[in-house]
Wavefront OBJ file of the C-alpha trace (Angstrom):
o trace
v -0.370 -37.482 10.064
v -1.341 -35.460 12.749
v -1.641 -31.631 11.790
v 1.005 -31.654 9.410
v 2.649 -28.644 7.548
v 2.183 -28.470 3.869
v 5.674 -30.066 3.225
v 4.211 -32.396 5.910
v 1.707 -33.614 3.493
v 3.823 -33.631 0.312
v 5.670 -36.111 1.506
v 3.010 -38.374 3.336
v 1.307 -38.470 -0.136
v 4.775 -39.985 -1.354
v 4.529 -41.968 1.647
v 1.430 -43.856 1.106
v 2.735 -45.318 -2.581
v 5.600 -46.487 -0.491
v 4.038 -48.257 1.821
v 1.555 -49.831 -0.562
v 4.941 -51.416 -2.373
v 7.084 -51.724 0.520
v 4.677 -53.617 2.851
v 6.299 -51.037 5.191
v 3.424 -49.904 7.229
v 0.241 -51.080 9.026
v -2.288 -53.789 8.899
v -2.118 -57.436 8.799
v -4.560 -60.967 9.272
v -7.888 -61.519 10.246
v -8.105 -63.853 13.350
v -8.833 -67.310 12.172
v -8.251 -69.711 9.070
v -6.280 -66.951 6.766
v -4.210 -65.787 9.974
v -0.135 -66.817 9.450
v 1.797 -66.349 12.596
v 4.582 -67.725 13.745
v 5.268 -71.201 13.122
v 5.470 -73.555 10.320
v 2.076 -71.457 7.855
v 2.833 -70.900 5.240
v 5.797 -72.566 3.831
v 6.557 -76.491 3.609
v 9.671 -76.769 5.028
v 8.840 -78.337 8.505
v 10.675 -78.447 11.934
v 12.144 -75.619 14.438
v 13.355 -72.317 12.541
v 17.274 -72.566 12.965
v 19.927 -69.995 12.457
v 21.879 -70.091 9.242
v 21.613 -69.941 5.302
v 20.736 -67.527 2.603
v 17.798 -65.686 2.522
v 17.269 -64.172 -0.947
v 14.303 -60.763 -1.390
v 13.233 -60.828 -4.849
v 11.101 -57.027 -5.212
v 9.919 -55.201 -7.681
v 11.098 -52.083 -6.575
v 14.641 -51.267 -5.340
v 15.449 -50.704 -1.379
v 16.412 -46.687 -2.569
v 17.886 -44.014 -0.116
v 18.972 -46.501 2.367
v 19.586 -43.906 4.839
v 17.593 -43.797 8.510
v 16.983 -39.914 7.481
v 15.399 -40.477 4.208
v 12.789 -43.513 4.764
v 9.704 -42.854 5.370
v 8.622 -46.552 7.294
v 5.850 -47.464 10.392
v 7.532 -49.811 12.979
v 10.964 -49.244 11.318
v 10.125 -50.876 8.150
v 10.936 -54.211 6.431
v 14.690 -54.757 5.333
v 15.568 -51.387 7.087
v 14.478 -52.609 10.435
v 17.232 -55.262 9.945
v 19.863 -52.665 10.192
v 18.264 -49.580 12.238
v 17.346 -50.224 15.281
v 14.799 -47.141 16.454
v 13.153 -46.067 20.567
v 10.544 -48.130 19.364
v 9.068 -50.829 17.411
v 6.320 -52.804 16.589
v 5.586 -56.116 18.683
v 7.313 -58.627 16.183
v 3.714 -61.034 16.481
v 0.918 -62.264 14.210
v -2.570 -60.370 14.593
v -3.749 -57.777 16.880
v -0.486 -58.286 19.121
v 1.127 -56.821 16.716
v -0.242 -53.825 16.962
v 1.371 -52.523 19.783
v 4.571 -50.674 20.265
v 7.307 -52.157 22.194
v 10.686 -50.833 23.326
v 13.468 -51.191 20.978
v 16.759 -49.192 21.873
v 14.556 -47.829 24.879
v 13.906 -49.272 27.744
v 9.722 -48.830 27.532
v 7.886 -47.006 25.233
v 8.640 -43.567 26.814
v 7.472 -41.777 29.816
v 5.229 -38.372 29.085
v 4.621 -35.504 31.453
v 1.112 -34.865 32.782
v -0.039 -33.421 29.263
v 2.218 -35.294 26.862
v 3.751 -32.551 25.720
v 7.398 -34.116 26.630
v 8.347 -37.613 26.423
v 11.450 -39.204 28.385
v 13.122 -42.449 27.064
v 16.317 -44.244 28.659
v 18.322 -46.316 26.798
v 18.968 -50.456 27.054
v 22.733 -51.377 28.499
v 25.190 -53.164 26.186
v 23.777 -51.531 22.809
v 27.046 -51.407 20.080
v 27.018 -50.489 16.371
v 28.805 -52.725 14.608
v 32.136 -51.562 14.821
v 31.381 -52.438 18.624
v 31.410 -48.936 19.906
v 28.292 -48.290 22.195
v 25.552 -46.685 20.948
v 24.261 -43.189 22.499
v 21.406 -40.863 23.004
v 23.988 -37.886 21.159
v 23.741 -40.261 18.358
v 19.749 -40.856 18.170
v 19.409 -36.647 18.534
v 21.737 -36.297 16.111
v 20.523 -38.742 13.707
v 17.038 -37.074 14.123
v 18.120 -33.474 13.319
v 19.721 -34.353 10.116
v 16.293 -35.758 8.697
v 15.940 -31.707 8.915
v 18.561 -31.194 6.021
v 17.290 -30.354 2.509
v 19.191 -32.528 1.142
v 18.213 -35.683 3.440
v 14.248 -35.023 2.669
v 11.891 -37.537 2.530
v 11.397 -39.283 6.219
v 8.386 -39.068 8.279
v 7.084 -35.527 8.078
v 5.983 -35.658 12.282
v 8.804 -34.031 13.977
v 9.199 -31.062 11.785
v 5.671 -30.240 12.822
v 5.672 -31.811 16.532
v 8.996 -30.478 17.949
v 9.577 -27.186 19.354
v 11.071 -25.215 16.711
v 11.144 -28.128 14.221
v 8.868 -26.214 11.731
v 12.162 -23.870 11.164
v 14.853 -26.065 11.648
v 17.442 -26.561 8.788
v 19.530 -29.691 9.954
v 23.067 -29.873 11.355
v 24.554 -29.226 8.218
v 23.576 -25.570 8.389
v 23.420 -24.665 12.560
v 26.491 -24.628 13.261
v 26.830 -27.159 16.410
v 23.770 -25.948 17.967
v 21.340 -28.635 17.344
v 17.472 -28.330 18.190
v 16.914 -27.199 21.769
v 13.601 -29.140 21.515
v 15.437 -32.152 21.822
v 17.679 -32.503 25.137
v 20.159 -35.564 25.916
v 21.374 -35.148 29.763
v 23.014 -37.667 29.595
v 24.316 -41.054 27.558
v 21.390 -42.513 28.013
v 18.585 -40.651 28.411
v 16.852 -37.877 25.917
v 13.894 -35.800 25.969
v 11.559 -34.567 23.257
v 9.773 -31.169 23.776
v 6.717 -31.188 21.764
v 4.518 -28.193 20.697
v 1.306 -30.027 21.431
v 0.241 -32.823 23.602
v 0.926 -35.897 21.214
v -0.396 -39.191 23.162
v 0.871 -41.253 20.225
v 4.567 -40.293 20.076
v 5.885 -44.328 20.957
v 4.561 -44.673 17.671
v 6.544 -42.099 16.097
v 9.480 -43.146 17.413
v 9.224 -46.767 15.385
v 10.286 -44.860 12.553
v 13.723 -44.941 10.809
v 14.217 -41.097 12.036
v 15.053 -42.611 15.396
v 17.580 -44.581 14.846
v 21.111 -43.443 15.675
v 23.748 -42.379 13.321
v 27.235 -41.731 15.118
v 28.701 -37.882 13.408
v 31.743 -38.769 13.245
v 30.553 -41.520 10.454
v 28.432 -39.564 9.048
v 29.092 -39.066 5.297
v 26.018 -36.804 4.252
v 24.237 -38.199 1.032
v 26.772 -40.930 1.129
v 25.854 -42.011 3.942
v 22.891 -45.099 2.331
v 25.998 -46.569 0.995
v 27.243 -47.688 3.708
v 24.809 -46.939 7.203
v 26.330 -47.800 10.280
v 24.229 -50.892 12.187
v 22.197 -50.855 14.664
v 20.448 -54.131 14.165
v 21.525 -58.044 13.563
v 22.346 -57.153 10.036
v 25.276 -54.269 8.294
v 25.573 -53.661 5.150
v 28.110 -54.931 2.904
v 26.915 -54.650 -0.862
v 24.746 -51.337 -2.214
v 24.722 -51.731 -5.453
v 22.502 -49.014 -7.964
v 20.940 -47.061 -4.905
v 19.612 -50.663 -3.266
v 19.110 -52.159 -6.547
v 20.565 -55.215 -4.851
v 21.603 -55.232 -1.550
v 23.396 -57.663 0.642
v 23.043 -57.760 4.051
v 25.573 -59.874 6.844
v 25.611 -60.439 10.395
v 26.356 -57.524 12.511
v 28.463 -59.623 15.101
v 28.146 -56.841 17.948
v 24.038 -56.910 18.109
v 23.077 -59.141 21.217
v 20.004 -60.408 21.015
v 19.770 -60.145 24.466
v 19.216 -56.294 24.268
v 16.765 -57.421 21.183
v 13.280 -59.100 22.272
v 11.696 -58.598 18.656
v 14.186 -59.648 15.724
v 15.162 -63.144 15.294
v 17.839 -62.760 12.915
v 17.834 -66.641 11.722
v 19.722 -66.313 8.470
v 23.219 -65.560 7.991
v 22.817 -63.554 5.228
v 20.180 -61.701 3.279
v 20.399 -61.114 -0.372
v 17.733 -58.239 -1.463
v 17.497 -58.143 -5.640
v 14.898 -55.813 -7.313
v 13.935 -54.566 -10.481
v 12.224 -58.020 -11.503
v 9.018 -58.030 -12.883
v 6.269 -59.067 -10.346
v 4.687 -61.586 -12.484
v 8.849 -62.823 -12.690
v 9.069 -62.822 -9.309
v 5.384 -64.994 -8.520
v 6.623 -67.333 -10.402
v 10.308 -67.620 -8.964
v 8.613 -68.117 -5.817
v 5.943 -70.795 -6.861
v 8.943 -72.459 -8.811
v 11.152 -73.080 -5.704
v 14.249 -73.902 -7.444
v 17.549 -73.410 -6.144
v 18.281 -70.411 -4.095
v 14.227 -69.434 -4.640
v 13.347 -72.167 -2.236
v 14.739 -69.838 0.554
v 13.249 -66.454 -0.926
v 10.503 -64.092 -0.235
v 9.195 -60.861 -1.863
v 8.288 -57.679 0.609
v 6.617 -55.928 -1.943
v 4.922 -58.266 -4.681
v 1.296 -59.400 -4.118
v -0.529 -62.432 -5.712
v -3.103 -60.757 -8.452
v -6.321 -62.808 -8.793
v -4.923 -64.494 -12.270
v -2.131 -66.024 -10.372
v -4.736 -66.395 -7.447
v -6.726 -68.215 -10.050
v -3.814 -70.187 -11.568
v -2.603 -71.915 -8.049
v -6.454 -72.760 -7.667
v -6.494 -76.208 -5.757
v -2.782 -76.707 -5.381
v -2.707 -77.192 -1.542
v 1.010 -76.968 -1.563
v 0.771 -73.526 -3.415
v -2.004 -72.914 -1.325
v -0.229 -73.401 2.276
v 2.724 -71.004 0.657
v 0.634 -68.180 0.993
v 0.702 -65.512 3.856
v -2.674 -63.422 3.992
v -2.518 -60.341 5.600
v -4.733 -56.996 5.516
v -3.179 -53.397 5.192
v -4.500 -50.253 7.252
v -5.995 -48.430 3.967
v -8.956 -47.818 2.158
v -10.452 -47.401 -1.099
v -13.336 -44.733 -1.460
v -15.419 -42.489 -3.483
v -14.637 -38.558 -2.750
v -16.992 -35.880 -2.836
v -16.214 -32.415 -3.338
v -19.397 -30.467 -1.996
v -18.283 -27.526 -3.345
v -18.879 -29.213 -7.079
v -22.424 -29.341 -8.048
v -24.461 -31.460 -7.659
v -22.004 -32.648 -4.764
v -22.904 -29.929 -2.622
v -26.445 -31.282 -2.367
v -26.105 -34.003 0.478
v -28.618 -35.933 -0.949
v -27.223 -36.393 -4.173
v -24.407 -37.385 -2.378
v -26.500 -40.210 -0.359
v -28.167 -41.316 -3.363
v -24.219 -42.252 -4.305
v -24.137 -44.177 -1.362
v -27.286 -45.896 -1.705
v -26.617 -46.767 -5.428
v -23.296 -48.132 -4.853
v -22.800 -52.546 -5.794
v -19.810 -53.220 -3.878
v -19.768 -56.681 -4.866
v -19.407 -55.543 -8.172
v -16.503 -53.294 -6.920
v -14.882 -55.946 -5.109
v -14.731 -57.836 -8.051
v -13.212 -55.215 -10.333
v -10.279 -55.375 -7.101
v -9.362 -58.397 -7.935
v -12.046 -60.451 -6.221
v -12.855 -60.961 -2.614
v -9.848 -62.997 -1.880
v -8.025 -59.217 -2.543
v -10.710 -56.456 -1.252
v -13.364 -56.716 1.674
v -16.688 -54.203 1.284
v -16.289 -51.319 3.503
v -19.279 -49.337 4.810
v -16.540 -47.633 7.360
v -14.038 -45.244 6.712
v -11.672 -46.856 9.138
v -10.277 -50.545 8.505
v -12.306 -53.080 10.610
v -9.254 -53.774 12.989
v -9.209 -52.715 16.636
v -6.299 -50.762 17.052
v -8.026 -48.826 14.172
v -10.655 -48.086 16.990
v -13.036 -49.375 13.919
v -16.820 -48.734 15.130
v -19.170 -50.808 12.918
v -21.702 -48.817 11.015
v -23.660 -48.510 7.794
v -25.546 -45.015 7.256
v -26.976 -45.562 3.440
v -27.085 -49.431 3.825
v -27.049 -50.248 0.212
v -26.348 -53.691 0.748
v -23.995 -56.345 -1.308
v -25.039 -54.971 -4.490
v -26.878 -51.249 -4.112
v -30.537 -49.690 -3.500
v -31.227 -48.471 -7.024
v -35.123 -47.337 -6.075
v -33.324 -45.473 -2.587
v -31.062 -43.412 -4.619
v -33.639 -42.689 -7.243
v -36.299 -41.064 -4.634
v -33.166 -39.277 -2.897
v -32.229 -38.137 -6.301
v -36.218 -36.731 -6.463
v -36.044 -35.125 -3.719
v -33.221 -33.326 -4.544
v -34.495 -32.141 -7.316
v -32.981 -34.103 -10.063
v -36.784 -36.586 -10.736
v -34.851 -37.394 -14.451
v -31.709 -38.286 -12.911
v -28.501 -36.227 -13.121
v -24.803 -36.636 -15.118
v -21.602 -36.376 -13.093
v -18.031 -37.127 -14.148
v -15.975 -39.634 -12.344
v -12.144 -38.736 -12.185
v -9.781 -41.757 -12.208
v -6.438 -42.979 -12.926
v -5.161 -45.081 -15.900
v -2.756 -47.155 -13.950
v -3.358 -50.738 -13.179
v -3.559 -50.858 -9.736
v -7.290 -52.114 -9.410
v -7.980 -49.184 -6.658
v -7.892 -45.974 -8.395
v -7.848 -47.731 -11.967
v -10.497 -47.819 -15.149
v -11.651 -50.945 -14.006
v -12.930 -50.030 -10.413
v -14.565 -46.997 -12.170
v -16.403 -48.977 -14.799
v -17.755 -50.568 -11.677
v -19.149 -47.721 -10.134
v -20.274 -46.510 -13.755
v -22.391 -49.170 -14.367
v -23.862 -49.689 -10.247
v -24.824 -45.641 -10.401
v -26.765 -45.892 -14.275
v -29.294 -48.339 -12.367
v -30.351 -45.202 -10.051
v -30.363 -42.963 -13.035
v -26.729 -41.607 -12.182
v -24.945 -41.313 -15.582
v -21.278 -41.424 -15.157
v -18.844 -39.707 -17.082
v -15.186 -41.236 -16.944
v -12.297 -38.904 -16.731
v -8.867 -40.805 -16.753
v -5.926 -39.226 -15.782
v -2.124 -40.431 -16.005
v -1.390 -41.094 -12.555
v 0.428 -38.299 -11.594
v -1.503 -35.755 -13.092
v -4.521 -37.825 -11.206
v -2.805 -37.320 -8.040
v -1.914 -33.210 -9.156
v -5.575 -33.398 -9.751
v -7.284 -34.752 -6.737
v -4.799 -33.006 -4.205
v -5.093 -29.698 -5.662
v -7.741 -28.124 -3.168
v -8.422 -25.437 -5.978
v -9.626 -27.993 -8.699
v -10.187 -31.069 -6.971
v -12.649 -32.925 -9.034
v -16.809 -32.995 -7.355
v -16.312 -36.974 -7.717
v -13.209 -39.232 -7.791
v -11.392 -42.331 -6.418
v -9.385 -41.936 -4.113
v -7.524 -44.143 -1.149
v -5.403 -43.479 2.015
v -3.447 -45.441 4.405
v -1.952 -44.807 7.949
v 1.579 -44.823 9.082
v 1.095 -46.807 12.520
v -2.130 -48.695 13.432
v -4.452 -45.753 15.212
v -7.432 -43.522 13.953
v -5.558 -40.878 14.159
v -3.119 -41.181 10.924
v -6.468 -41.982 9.448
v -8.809 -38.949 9.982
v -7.218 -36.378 10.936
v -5.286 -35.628 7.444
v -8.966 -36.143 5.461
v -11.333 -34.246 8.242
v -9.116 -31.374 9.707
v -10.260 -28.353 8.415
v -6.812 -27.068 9.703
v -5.097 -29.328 7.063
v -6.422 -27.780 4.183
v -3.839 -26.770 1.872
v -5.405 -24.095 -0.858
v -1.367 -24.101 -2.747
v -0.352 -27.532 -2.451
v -1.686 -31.096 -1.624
v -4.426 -31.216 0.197
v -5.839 -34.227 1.137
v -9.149 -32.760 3.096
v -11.237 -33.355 -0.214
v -14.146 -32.309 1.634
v -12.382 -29.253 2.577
v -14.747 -29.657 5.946
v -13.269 -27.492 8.625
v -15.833 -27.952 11.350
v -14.942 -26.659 14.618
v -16.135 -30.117 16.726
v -14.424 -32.250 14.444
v -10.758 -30.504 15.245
v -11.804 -29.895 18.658
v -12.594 -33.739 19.250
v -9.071 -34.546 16.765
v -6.867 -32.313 19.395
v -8.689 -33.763 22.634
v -8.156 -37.687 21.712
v -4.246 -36.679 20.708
v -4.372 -35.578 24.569
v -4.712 -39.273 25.596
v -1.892 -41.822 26.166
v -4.634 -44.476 27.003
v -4.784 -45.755 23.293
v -7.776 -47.879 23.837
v -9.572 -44.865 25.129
v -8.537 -42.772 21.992
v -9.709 -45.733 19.729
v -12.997 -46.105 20.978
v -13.192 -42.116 20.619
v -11.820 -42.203 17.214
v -14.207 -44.628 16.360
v -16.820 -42.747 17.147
v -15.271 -39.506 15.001
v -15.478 -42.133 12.017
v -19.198 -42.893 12.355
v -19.849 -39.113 13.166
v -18.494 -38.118 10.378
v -19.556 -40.459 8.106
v -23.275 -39.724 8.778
v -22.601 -36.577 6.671
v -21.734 -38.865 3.317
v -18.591 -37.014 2.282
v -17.324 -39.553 0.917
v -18.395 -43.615 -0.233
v -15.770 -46.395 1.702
v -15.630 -49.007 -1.194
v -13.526 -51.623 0.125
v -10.344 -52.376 2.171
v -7.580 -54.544 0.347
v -6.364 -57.974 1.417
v -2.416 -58.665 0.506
v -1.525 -62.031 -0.469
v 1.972 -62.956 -1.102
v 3.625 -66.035 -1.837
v 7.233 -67.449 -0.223
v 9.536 -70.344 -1.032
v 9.277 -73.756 -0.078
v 11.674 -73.712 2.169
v 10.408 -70.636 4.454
v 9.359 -70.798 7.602
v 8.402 -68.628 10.677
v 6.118 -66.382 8.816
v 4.725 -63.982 11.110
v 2.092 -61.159 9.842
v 0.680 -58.795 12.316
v -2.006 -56.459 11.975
v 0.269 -53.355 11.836
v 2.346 -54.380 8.509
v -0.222 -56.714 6.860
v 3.084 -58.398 5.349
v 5.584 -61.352 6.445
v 8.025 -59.720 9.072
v 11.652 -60.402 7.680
v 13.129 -60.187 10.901
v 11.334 -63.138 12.252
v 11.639 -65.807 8.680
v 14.156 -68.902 8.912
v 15.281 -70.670 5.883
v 16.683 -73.340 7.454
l 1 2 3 4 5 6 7 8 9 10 11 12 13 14 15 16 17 18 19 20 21 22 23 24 25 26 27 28 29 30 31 32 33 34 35 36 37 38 39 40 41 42 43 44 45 46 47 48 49 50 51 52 53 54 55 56 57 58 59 60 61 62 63 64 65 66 67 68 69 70 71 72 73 74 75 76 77 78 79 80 81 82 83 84 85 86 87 88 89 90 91 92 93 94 95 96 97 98 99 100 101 102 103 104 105 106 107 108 109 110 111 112 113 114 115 116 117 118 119 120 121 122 123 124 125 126 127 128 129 130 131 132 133 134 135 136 137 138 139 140 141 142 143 144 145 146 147 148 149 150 151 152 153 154 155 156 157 158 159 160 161 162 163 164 165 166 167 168 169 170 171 172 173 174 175 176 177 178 179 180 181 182 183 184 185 186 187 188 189 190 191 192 193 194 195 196 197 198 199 200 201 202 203 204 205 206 207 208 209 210 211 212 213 214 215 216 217 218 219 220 221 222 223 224 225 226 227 228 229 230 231 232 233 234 235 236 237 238 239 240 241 242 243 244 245 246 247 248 249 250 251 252 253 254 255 256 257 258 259 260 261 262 263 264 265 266 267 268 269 270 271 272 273 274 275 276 277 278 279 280 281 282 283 284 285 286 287 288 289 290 291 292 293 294 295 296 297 298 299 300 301 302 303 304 305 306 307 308 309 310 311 312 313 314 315 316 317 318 319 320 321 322 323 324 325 326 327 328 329 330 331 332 333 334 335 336 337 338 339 340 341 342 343 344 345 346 347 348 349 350 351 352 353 354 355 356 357 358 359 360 361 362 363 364 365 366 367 368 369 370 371 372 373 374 375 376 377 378 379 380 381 382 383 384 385 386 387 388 389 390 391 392 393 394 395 396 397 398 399 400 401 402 403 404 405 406 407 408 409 410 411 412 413 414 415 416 417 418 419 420 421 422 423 424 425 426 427 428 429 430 431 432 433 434 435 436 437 438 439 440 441 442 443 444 445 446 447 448 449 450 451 452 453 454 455 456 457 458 459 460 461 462 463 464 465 466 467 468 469 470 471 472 473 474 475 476 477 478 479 480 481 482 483 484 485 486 487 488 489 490 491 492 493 494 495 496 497 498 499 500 501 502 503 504 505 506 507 508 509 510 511 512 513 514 515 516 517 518 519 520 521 522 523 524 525 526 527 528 529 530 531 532 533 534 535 536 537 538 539 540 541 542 543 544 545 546 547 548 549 550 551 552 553 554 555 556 557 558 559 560 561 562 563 564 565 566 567 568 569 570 571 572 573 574 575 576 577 578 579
């Protein structure tokens, strides 16, 4: 989320609901006891994964606008990265291996000029769709420009901003043959992108859907998510009600030979949604019938059902853990008194009990305290600090002399801005929480709910963004950057449309140090620098990191291979065998 145009950011917003029910994007195990990888944890069924059987999705939400245009996915996504094959990909491996990007179509990540401002790629031999015609660089340009049409909107936001001439671009709907000159194919096999700035993380770009290739003479506009043409191990034979249910087959021209990361075990995949979550827990726990060999990529364990399965070790072995790249905070708006005090703003931080926080999130099996903006992975580049250590449950007499010396010795009143949905993030029980830890330091808390989407209207809207609310981001690929440059850019702010700088800081060091570690291609080196952004920024308490959510999800008895990585936080579908 690098620098993005205000479109740019309307749809990222969009994006990060998404990924929070889709599983589609970063974040997955700690090392150790909770870590699944690949192997025989969870699930009961024992012995080598084999190919064959039914694999049944049971989600919540349907798999909508199933065209490689419209997603908006990290690493290619869940179910779609069964059928689009992109440049790049994630590394299809539990932990912090699978954080890294790996060729996919390509043949390595992609080769950049001296100062990343254009990236090469060449693609694999022997790639087909799956009407066995090979598979061409014309098609992944030309399946990128048409994310540009109007009427294609809602993919990754990056290229519009990134490309030469991608900021005006209408699609190839409306330019007549020309196509963007930013994006050059001299051949079959090999295409160039032409950026506007040095981007050092574009192999992570190219994971998404965007990438993949869509052939023009098959291409049937809005139509096309009824029936995309495969890339992958799996085409598409049933869309019913806009991915409502979808059935997936073998594509029988994918060789996994030209395919290091997807397994492709089953035969066929059968993705139903619309069930109720609490429908779909139990389905799972059940195990009966076809449920035996069925997962969920977008239903998480709440800590009733958490609660419920208790000491039931074959429950209990069922269950993948994995952590998402997000987290949960308290936003300041200094430019809302008594917010634009900085130490009112510490005495916050101070007064905060995030045990008491973590426990209105469903518990520490669901939400780990944060005292860092960033999520405590690596590839994160997650530097360890704690600048108003208020420790597991707050520094009451710390926030009360703060509050002195800022001139409020009787305390002050502030209203808290939340939303009524059930989510346990944003929700009225995470802000009774906070309530009750701030009275102890003489912090009286009003509660403002919102409906959700006039909370989000709200908190987004850079000319009446509340002085104190809840608030939570996540990042499309596993890097610092997704992370702080969309909250911290001053060049982000939006003042007619979402803005998600709350802050609204615009300080010249901060965007200098953002555009200098997009320079690098050395991602460890940008890490460690981005890491270091994090815990310079943090010193000036703009905002209060609450806690950074765990996922828990069951699958059926008779799953196996269950691999979660620290990039999607979720099972990987490509890798599962039911047999």
């Amino acid at each position: 989320m690098l620098r993005q145009s205000h479109i740019s950011r309307r749809v990222a917003a969009v994006a990060v609901s998404l990924v929070l029910a889709g599983g589609a994007a970063a974040c997955g195990p700690k090392d150790g006891a909770d870590k699944a990888g690949s192997g025989d944890k969870p699930g009961a069924a024992g012995g080598a994964p084999q190919k064959g059987g039914t694999l049944t999705v049971l989600n919540s939400e349907p798999q909508s606008d199933f065209d490689p245009a419209r997603l908006y996915t990290s690493g290619g996504g869940n179910v779609p990265s069964l059928v689009f094959r992109t440049l790049t990909t994630r590394n299809r491996e539990a932990g912090a291996a699978g954080t890294k990007v790996v060729p996919d179509l390509a043949t390595d990540t992609g080769r950049p000029n001296a100062d990343a401002t254009e990236w090469t790629y060449t693609l694999k031999d022997g790639l087909k769709y799956e009407d066995g015609t090979p598979i061409t660089t014309a098609d992944i340009k030309y399946g990128i420009e048409r994310s540009f049409a109007g009427e294609l909107s809602g993919g990754a936001p990056y290229l519009r901003d990134w490309l030469v001439g991608g900021e005006t671009y209408e699609g190839p709907y409306k330019d007549g043959g020309k196509g963007l000159d930013s994006i050059v194919v001299p051949d079959a096999k090999t295409i160039v992108f032409k950026l506007r700035k040095p981007e050092g993380e574009f192999p992570f770009v190219a994971t998404q859907t965007q990438f993949a290739p869509v052939p023009k003479a098959k291409d049937t506009g809005v139509k096309y998510e009824e029936h995309p043409v495969s890339s992958g191990p799996y085409k598409v034979v049933k869309n019913d009600n806009d991915g409502e249910h979808l059935t997936l087959e073998r594509n029988e021209h994918w060789d996994e030979k030209t395919d290091e990361e997807r397994k492709a075990h089953p035969d066929r995949i059968d993705v139903r949604s619309g069930l109720d979550s609490a429908v779909i827990n139990q389905r799972l726990s059940t195990s009966s019938g076809p449920d035996a060999a069925a997962i969920t990529t977008d239903t998480n364990l709440g800590p009733a059902e958490l609660a419920q399965i208790g000491s039931n070790k074959e429950l209990e072995g069922r269950i993948g853990t994995g952590h998402f790249g997000y987290v949960n905070y308290l936003a300041f708006n200094p430019k809302v008194a008594p917010f634009d005090n900085p130490k009112v703003r510490q005495a916050v931080s101070y007064a905060i009990n995030r045990t008491s926080v973590v426990n209105a999130a469903g518990g520490s099996a669901l939400a780990e305290p944060a005292t860092t903006f960033l999520p405590e992975r690596e590839a994160f580049g997650f530097t360890p600090y704690d600048h108003f250590p208020a420790g597991k449950t707050g520094d009451p007499a710390k926030a009360r002399e703060l509050l002195r010396e800022a001139g409020f010795p009787d305390g002050v009143t502030v209203t808290l801005t939340h939303s009524t949905a059930q989510n346990r993030q944003t929700s009225p029980e995470v802000a009774t929480a906070v309530q009750q830890a701030l009275a102890a330091a003489g912090i009286t808390v009003k509660l403002e709910g919102l409906e959700n989407n006039a909370f989000n209207d709200k908190r987004w809207d850079a000319k009446n963004t509340p002085g104190f609310f809840l608030s939570r981001w996540g990042a499309d690929w596993p890097s610092g950057g997704p992370f702080l440059a969309p909250i911290f850019d001053g060049r982000q702010i939006v003042a007619n449309g979402s803005n998600y700088n709350h802050a609204q800081l615009n300080d010249p060091a901060v965007n200098a140090e953002i555009d200098e570690i997009a320079k690098l291609t050395d991602l460890a080196a940008a890490g460690k620098r981005w890491g270091a952004l994090d815990k310079k920024i943090g010193e000036q308490a703009l905002d209060v990191p609450l806690f950074h959510p765990v996922y828990k999800r069951l699958v059926g008895k008779d799953v196996k291979n269950v691999v979660i990585s620290d990039w999607t936080g979720v099972l990987d579908i490509s890798q599962v065998s039911v047999k």
